[in-house]
DRENDO-1510 file (C-alpha; in Angstrom, 1 decimal, always signed):
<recs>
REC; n; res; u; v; w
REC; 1; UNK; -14.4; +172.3; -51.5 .
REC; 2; UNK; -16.5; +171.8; -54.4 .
REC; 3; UNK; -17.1; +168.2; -55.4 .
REC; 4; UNK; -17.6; +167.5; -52.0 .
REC; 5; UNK; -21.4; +166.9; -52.2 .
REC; 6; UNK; -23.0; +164.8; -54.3 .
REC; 7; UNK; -25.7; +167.3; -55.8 .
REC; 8; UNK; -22.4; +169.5; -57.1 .
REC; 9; UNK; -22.6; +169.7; -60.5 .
REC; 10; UNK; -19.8; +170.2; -62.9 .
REC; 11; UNK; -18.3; +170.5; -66.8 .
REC; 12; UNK; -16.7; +167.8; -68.1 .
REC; 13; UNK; -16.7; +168.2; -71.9 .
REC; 14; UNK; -17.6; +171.1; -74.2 .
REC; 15; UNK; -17.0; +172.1; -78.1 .
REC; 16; UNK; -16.9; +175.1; -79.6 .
REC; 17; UNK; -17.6; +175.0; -84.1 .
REC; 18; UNK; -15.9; +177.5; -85.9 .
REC; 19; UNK; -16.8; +181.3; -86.3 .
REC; 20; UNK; -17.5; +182.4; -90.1 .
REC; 21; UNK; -19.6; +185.3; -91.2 .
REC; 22; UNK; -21.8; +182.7; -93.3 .
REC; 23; UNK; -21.2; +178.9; -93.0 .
REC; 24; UNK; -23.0; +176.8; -95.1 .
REC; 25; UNK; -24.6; +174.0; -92.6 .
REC; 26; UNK; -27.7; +174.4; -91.8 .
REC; 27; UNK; -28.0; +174.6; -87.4 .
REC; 28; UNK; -28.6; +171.2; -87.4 .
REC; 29; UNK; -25.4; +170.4; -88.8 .
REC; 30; UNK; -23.2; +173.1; -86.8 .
REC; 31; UNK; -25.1; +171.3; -84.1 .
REC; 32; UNK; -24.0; +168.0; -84.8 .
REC; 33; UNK; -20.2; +168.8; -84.9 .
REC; 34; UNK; -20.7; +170.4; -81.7 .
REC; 35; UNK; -22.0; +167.8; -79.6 .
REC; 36; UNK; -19.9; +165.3; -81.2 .
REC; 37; UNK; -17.3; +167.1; -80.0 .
REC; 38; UNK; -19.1; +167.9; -76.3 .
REC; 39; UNK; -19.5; +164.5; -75.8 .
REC; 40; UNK; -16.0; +162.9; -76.8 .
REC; 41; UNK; -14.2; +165.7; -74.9 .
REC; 42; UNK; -16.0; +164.4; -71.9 .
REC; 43; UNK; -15.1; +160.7; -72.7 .
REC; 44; UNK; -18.7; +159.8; -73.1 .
REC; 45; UNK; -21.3; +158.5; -76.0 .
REC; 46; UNK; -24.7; +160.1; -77.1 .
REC; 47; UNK; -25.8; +157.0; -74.7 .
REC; 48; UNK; -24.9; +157.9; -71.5 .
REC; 49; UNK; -26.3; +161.7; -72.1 .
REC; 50; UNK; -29.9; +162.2; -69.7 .
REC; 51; UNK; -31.0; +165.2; -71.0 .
REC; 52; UNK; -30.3; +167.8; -73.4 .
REC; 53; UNK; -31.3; +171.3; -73.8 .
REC; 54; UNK; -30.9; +173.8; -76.5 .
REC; 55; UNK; -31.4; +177.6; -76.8 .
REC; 56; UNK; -31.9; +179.1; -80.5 .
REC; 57; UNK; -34.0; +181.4; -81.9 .
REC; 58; UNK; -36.9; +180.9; -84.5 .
REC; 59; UNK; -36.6; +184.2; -85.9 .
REC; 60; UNK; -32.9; +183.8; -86.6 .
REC; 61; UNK; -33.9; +180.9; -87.7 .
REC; 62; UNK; -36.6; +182.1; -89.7 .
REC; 63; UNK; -39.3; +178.9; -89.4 .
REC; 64; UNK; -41.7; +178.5; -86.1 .
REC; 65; UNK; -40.5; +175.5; -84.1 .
REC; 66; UNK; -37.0; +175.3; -86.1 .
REC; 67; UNK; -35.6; +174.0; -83.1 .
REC; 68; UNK; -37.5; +170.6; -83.7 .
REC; 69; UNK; -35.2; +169.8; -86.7 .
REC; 70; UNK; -32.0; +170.1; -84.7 .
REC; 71; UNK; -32.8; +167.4; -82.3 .
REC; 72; UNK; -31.3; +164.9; -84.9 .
REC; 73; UNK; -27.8; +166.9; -84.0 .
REC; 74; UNK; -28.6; +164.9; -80.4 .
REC; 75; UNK; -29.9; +161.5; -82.1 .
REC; 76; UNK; -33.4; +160.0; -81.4 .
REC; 77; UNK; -32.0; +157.0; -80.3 .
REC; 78; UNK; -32.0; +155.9; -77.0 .
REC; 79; UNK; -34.9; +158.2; -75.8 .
REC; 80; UNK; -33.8; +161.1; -74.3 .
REC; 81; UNK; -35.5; +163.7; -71.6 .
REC; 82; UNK; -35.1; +167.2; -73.8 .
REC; 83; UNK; -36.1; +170.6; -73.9 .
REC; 84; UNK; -35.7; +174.3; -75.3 .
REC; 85; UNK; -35.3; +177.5; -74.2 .
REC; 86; UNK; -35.8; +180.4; -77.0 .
REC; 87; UNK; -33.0; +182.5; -75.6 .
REC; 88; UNK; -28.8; +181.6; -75.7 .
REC; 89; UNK; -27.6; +178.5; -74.8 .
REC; 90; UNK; -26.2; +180.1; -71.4 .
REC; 91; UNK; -30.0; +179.9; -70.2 .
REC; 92; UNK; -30.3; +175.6; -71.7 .
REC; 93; UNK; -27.3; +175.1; -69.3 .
REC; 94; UNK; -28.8; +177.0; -66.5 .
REC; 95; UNK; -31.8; +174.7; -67.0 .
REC; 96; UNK; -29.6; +171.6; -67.7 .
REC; 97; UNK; -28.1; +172.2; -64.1 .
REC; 98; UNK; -31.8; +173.0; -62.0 .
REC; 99; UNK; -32.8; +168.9; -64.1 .
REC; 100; UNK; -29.6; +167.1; -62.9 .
REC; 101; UNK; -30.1; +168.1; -59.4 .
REC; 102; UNK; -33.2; +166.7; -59.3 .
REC; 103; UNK; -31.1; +163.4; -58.7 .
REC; 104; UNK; -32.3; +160.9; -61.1 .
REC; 105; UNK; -30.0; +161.3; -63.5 .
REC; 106; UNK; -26.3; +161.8; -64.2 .
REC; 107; UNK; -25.5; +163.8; -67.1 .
REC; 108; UNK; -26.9; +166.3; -69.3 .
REC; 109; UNK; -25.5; +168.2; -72.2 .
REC; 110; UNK; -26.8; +172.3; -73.4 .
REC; 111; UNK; -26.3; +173.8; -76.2 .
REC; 112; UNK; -26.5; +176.7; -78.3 .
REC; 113; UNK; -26.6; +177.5; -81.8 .
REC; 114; UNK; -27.3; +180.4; -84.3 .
REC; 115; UNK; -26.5; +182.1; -87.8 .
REC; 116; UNK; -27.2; +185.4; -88.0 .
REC; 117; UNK; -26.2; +185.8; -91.6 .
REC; 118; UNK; -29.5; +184.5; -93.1 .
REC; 119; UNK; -31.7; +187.5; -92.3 .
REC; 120; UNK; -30.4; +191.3; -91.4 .
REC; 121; UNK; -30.6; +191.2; -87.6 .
REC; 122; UNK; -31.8; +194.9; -87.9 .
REC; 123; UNK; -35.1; +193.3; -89.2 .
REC; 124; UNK; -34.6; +190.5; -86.5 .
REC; 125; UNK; -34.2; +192.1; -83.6 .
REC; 126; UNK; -37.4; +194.1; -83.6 .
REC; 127; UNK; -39.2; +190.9; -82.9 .
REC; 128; UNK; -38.2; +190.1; -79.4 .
REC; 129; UNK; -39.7; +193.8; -78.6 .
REC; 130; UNK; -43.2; +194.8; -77.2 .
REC; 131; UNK; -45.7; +194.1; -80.1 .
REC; 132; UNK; -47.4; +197.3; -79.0 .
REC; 133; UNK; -45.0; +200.0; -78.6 .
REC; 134; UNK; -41.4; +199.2; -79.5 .
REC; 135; UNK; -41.7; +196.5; -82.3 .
REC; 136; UNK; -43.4; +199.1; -84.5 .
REC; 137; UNK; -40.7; +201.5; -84.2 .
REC; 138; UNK; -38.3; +199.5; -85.9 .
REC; 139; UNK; -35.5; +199.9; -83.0 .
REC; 140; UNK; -32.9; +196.9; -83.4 .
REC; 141; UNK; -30.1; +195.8; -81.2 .
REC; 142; UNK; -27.8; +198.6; -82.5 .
REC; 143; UNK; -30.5; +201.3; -81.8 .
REC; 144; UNK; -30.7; +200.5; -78.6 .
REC; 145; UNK; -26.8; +200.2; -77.7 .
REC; 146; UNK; -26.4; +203.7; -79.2 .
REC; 147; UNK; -29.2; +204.7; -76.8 .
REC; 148; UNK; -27.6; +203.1; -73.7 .
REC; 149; UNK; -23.8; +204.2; -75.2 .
REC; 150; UNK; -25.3; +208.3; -75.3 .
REC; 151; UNK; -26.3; +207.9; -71.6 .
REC; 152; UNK; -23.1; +206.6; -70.1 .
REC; 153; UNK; -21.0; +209.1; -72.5 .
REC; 154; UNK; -23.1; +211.4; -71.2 .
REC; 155; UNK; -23.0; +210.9; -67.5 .
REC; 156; UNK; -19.1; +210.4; -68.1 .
REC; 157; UNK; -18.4; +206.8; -66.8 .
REC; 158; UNK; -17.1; +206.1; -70.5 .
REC; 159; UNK; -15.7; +207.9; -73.2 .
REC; 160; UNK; -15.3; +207.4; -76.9 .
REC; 161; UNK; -11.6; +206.9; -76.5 .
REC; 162; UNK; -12.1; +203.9; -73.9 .
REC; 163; UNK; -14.5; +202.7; -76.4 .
REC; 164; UNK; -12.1; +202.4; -79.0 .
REC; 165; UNK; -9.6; +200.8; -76.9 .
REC; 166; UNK; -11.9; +198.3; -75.7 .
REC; 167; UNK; -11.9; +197.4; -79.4 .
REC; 168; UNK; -8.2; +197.1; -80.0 .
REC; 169; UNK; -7.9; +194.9; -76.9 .
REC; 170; UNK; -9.8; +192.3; -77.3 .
REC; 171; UNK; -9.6; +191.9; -80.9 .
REC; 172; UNK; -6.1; +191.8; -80.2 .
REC; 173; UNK; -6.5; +189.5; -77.4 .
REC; 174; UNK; -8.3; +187.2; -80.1 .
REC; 175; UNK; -5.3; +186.9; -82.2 .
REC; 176; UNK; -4.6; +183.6; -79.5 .
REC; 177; UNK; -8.0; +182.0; -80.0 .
REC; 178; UNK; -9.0; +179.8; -83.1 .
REC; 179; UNK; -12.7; +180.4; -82.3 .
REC; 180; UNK; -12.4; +184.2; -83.4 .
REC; 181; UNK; -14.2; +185.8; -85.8 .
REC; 182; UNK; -12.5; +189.1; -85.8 .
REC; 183; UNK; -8.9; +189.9; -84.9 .
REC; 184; UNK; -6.1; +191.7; -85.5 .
REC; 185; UNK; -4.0; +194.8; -84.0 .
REC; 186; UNK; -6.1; +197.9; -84.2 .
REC; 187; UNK; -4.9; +201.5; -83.2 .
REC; 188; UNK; -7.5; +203.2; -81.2 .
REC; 189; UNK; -6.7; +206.7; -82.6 .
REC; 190; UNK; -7.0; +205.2; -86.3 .
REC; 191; UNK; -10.9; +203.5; -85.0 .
REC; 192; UNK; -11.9; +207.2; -83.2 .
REC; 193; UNK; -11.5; +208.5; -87.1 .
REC; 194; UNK; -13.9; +206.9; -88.8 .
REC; 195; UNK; -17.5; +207.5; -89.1 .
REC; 196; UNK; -20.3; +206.7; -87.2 .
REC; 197; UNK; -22.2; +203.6; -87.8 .
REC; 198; UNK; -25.4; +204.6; -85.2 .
REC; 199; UNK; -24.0; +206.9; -83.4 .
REC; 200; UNK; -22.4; +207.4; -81.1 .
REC; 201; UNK; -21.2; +204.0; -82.4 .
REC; 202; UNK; -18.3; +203.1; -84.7 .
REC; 203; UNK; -17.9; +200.0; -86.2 .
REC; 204; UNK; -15.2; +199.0; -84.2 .
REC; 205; UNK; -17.9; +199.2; -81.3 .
REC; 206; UNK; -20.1; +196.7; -82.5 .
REC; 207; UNK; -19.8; +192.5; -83.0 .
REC; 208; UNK; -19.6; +190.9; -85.9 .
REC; 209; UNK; -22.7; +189.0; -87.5 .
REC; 210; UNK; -21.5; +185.3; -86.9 .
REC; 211; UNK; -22.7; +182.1; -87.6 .
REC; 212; UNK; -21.9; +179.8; -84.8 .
REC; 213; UNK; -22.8; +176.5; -81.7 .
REC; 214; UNK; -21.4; +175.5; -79.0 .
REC; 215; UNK; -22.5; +172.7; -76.9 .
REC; 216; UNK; -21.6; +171.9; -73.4 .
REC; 217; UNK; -21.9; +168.5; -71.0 .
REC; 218; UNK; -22.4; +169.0; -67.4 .
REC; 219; UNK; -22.3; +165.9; -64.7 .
REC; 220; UNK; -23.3; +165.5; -60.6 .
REC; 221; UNK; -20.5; +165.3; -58.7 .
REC; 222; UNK; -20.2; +161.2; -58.7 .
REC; 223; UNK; -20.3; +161.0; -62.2 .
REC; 224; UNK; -18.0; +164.0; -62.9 .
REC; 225; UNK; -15.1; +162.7; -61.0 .
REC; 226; UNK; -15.4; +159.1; -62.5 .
REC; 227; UNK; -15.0; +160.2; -66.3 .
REC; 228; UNK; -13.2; +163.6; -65.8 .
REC; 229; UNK; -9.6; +163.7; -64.1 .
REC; 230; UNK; -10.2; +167.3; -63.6 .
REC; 231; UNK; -14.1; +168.7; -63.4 .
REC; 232; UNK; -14.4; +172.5; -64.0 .
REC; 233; UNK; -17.2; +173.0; -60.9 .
REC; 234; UNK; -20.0; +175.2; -61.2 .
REC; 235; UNK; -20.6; +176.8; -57.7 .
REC; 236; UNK; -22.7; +179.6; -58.4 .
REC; 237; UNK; -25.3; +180.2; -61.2 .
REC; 238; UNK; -28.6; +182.4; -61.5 .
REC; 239; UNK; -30.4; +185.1; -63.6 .
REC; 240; UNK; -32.2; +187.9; -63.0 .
REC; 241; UNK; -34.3; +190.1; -65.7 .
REC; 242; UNK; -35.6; +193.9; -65.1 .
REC; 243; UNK; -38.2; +195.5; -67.0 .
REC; 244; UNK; -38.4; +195.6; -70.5 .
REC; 245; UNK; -38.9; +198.6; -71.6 .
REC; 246; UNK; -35.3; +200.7; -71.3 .
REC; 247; UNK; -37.1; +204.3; -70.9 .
REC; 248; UNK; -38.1; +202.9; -67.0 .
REC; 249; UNK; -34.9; +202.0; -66.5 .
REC; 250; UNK; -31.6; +203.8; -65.4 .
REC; 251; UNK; -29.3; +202.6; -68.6 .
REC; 252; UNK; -26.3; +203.7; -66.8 .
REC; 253; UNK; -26.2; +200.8; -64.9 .
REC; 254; UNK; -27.4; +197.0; -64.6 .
REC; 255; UNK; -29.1; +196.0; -61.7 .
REC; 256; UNK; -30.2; +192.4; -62.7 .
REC; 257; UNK; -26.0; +191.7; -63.4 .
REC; 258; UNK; -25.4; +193.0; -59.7 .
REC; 259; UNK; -28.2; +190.7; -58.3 .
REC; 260; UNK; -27.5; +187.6; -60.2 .
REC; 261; UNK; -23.8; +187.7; -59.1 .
REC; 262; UNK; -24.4; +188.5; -55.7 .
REC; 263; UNK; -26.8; +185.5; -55.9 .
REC; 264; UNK; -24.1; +183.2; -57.4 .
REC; 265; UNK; -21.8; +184.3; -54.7 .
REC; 266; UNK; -19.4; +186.1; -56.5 .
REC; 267; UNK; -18.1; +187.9; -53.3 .
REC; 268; UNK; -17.0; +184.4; -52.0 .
REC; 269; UNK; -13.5; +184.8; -53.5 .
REC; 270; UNK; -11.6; +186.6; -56.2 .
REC; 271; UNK; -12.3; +185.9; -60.1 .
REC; 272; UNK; -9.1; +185.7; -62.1 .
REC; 273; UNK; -10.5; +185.7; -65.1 .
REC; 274; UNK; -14.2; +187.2; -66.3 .
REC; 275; UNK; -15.7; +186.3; -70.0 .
REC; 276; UNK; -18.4; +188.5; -69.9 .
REC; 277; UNK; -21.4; +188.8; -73.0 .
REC; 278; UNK; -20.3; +192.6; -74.1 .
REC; 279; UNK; -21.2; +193.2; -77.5 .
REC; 280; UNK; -20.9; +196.5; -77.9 .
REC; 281; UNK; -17.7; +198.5; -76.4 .
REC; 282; UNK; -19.8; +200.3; -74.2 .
REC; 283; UNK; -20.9; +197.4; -72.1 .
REC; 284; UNK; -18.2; +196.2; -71.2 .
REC; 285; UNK; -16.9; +198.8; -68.4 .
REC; 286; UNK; -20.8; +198.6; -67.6 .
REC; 287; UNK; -20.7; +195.5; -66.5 .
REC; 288; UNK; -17.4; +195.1; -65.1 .
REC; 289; UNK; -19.3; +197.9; -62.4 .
REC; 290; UNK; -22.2; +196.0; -61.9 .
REC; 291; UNK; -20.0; +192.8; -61.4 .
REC; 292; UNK; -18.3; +194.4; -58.7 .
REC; 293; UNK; -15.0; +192.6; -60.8 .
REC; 294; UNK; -11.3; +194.0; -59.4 .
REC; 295; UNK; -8.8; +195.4; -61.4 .
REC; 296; UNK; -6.6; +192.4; -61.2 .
REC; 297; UNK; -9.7; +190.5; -63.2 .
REC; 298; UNK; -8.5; +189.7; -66.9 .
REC; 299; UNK; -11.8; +190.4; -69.1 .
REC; 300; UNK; -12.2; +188.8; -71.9 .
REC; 301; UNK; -8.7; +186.9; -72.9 .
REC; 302; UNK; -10.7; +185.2; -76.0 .
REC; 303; UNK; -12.2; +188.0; -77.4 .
REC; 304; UNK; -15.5; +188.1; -76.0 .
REC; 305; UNK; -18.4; +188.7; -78.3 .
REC; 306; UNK; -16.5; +191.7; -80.2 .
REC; 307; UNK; -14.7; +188.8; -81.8 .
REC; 308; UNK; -17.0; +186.6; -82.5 .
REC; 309; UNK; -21.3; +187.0; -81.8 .
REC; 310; UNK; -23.2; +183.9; -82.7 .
REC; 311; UNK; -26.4; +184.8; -81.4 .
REC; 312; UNK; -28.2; +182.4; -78.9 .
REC; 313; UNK; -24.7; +180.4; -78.6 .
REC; 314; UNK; -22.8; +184.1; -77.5 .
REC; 315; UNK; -23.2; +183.6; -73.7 .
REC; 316; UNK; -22.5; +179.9; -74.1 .
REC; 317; UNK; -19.1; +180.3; -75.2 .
REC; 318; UNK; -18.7; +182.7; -72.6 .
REC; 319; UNK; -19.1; +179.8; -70.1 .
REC; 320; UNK; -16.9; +177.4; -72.6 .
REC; 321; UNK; -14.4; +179.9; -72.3 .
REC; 322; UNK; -14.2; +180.7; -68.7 .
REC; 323; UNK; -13.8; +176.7; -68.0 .
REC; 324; UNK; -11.0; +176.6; -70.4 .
REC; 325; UNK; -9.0; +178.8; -68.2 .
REC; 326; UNK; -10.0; +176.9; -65.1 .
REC; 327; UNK; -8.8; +173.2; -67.6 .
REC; 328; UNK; -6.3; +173.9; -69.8 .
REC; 329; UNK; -4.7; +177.3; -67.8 .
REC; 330; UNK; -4.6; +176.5; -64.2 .
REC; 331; UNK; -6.9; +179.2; -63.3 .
REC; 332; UNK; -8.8; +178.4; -59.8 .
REC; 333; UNK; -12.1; +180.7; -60.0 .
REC; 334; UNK; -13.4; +182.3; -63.0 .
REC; 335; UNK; -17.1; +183.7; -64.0 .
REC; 336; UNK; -18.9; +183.6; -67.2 .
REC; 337; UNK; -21.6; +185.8; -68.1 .
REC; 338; UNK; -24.8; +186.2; -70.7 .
REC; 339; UNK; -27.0; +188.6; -71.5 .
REC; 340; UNK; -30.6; +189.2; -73.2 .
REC; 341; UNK; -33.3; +191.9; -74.5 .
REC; 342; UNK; -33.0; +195.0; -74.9 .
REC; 343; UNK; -30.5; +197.6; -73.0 .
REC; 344; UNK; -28.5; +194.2; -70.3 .
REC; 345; UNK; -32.5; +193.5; -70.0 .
REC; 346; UNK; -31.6; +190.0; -68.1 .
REC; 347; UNK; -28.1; +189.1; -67.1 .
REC; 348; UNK; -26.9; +185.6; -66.1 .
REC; 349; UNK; -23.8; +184.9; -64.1 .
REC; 350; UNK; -22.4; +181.6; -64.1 .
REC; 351; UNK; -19.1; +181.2; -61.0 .
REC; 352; UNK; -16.7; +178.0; -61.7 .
REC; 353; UNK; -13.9; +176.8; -59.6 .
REC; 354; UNK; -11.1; +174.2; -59.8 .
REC; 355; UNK; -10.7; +171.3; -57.5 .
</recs>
């Protein structure tokens, strides 16, 4: 039973700001609502936090070492241990949980945080690619999801049609959560219409451009059941990345998702509900394979990414969201998910059970 040990780790607070296609704040500020909120969901002050880690993006950003200016979301007093990781927030709460079971300290809170409306990610997303021989090609997120989309439309494990009714569902899905972005009731054979956007993308296959944080607190097991009546346990967590470059890969599948669940232990029990990183309709059957998820798994109940993608808080939320169902909907065992690079490059898989 988790808990159990006192090296468990678990969630006891998190906060998640509010999805606009350009907010005004700077990340700082949509930092500072966040944790606020992270930390008096868990009961706590700024004062009792350890150590805090944040994943953003400079080029999102667009200022080297931006990340330095958004430690005053956290506060500089009392001294805290602190860190960054230049990838989504999912990977600062992977490193938040590998510090707290060091044993020193207590608690620890990650965040995320991006806004992807001050640039055009098309010139954005270049940036993260091989200096060499893929930056200079210009290929963006979307270039590379159409490539990946061609090859499993091609091989037939997904069709345009289940594309566009990935699309309806979740965005209608999203019509219960206040954190989406985009929502609504769609009609698949409406969204199979219209044009191409890269194709064989649509828009209805693609996220929206979202400005967005979310911020997290985790605790060891001790701590966790003193200040939370009911601790949403993490018992499995890892990440695995393949190579970078998509032309030596097979696109029609995701190895480093298989590996990192199997790794987290996903076979040790069912998953009722799966909040999974799938930006693009495409990915989302993808993954659900590589997962080795049932058909009595509910994917994506908030949305997902389709309804809201603020990038390096994306995968985050997908952990946020995953523990809400375990908290506030009486769910037992549910998984969150994040992804990053190029073509499900790396693929992060995060298991969480009730007492």
């Amino acid at each position: 039973m988790p808990g159990q040990n006192p090296d468990d780790i678990a969630i006891i607070g998190w906060s998640i700001s509010p999805m606009e296609r350009h907010t005004g704040k700077t990340e700082a500020q949509l930092l500072l609502e966040v944790v606020t909120g992270a930390v008096e969901d868990a009961g706590i002050t700024r004062r009792e936090v350890d150590f805090t880690c944040a994943g953003s993006c400079d080029y999102v950003a667009g200022q080297a070492f931006s990340f330095v200016q958004n430690i005053d979301a956290v506060g500089a007093w009392p001294p805290k241990r602190d860190s960054h990781v230049e990838m989504d927030g999912a990977w600062a709460l992977y490193e938040a949980w590998i510090r707290l079971q060091l044993g020193d300290i207590d608690v620890a809170c990650a965040m995320g945080s991006g806004r992807s409306s001050t640039a055009d990610p098309a010139l954005i997303y270049p940036m993260e690619m091989d200096p060499f021989y893929l930056a200079p090609l210009g290929a963006d997120a979307m270039s590379f999801a159409a490539l990946q989309a061609r090859a499993l439309l091609d091989s037939g494990k997904v069709t345009e049609r289940q594309m566009a009714e990935i699309a309806a569902r979740t965005r209608r899905d999203a019509k219960e959560s206040p954190y989406a972005q985009v929502k609504g009731d769609f009609d698949a054979d409406a969204l199979l219409r219209e044009d191409y956007v890269r194709s064989p993308l649509r828009k209805h296959d693609l996220p929206p451009i979202t400005d967005g944080a979310c911020a997290m607190v985790i605790a060891r097991a001790d701590k966790a059941k003193e200040l939370c009546p009911n601790p949403v346990w993490i018992t499995g967590f890892d990440h695995y990345a393949e190579l970078h470059y998509p032309g030596m890969r097979d696109l029609r599948e995701s190895r480093s998702t298989t590996l990192a669940a199997k790794a987290a232990g996903i076979g040790e029990g069912a998953v009722e509900v799966a909040e999974i990183q799938a930006a693009f309709t495409h990915e989302e059957p993808l993954l659900v394979e590589a997962l080795g998820l049932g058909a009595d798994t509910v994917v994506n109940p908030s949305g997902g990414p389709l309804a809201a993608n603020p990038i390096m808080a994306t995968g985050l939320i997908r952990i946020a969201e995953a523990a809400r169902q375990i908290r506030d909907n009486g769910k037992h065992r549910t998984l969150g998910h994040s992804t990053s690079g190029p073509c499900l490059q790396q693929n992060l898989v995060c298991i969480l059970e009730g007492n």
